[in-house]
N, C-alpha and C positions, 0 to 999 in steps of 0.2 A: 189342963183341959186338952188340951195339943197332944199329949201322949197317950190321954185314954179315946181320943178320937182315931188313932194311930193302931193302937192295941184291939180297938175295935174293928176297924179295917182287918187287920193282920186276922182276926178269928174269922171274918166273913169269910177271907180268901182261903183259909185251911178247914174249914167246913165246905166248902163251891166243891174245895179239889177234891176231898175221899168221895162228895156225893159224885162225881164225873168217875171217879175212875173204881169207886167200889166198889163197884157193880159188876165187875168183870175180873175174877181171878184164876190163872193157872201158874202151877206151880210143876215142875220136872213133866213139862208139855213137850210133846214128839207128835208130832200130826204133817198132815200128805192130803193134797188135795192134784188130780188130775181131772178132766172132764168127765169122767165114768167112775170117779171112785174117790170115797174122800172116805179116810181113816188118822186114827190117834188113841193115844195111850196115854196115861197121865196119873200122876200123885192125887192132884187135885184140878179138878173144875169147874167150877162155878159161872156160869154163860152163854153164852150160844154160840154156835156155829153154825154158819150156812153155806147152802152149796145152790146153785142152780140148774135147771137140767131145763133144756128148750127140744120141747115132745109137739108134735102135732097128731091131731084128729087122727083118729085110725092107728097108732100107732100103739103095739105090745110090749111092755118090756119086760123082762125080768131082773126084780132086786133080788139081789143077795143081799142078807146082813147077820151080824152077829154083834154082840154088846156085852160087854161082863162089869158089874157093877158091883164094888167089894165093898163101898158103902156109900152112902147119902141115893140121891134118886137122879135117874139121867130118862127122855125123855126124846122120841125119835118120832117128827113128823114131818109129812109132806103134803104141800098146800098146791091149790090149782093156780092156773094165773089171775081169778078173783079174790083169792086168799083167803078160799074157804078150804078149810080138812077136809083131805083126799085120800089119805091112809094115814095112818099110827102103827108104826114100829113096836112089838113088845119089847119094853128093857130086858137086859141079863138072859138073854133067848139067841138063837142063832134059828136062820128062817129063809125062806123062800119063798117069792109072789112072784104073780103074774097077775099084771093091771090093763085094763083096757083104758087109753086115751080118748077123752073123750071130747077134749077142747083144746085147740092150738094156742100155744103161748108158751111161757116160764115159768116151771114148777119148781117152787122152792122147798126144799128140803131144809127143817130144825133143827139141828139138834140140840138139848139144852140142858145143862148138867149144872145141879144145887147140891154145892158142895160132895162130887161123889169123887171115889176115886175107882180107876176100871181101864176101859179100852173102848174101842166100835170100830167099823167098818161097816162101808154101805157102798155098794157097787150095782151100776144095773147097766142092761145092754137091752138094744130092740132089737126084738125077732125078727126074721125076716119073716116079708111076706110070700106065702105061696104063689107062685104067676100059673094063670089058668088059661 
């Protein structure tokens, strides 16, 4: 009784661990995160990446990004500081915006890749403002 109570134990725990850590896989991962620019390349990945960008009211920026996606689906957004969708990136496209800020806080940028294998890059800079 003792060892199937044991054995029973021992599955819970290796069932806990793949559900904790399944969720999240990369494989021949190369990534770079600076405050204006977060990029990676990779075999495989499967997960999310985030970046945060702290924008206030009035403020313009312009993203750059590109994404090449050779197979599975990758998946590029950025959220306000209520965590509602504020733009979507097209996957496998290389692109250019200009966004008006419209609320001061921390805008989260997604990025979230099931099972793909590819690259991205996302970089943005505020304009300046004209002085009048």
């Amino acid at each position: 009784m003792n060892k199937r109570w044991q054995g029973l134990l021992l599955l819970v725990l290796v069932v806990s661990l793949f559900m904790v850590t399944g969720c999240e896989k990369r494989l021949m991962y190369a990534g770079s995160s600076t405050p204006h620019q977060i990029k990676a390349s990779y075999r495989l990945l499967s997960g999310t990446d985030k970046h945060n960008l702290k924008l206030k009211e009035g403020d313009t920026i312009r993203i750059n990004y590109v994404s090449k996606v050779e197979k599975g689906e990758l998946t590029m957004k950025l959220y306000d500081p209520d965590h509602k969708l504020f733009k979507e990136l097209e996957a496998n496209k290389e692109g250019e915006e200009e966004l008006q800020i419209q609320q001061t806080g921390t805008y989260k940028l997604e990025i979230v890749g099931t099972g793909t294998k590819g690259s991205y890059k996302f970089s943005y800079k505020k304009e300046k403002k004209d002085s009048k």
